[in-house]
N, C-alpha and C positions, 0 to 999 in steps of 0.2 A: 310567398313563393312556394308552388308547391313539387314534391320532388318525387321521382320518378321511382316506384320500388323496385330495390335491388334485389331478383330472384335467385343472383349467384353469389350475395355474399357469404350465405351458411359454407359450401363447397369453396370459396374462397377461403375463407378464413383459417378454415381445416389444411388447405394446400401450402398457405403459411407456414401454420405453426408447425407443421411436418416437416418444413424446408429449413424453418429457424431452430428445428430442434439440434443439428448435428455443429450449428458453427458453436455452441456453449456445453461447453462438458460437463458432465454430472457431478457435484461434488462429492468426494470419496466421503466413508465415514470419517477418516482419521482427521481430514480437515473441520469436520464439525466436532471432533473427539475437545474436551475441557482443556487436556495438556496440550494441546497444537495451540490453543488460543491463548493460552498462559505465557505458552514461550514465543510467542510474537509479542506480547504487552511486555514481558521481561526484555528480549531482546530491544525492542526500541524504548523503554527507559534507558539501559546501557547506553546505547548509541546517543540518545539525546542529552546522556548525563557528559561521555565524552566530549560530545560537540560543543554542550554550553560551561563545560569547567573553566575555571582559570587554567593558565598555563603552572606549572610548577615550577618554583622559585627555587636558586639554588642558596646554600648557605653558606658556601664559599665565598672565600674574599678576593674581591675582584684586584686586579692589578691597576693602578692608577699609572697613566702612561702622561708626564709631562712635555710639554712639546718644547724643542729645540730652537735654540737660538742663528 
């Protein structure tokens, strides 16, 4: 099958990515900075160490409640 050459796709392509440029923000330096990336991998170990802990056991001694006759 043979296809038909597309004489507008160079000016298409260009009116794209000129269009697709404004919905994606440029990323700032600080977000490519080492400590931005450090304290996101810190912060969600934290979160993931909370989420998957045990609960905390208390060492107190529980009341034993006998049931009534």
């Amino acid at each position: 099958m043979n296809s038909l050459p597309d004489l507008a796709a160079a000016p298409r392509r260009a009116w794209l990515r000129k269009m697709q440029d404004g919905l994606m923000p440029v990323q700032s330096d600080f977000e490519k900075s080492l400590a931005f990336r450090l304290s996101l991998i810190v912060a969600a170990v934290v979160i993931g160490l909370s989420l998957f802990s045990p609960p905390p056991t208390s060492d107190a001694p529980k009341a034993a409640v006998r049931a009534t006759v």
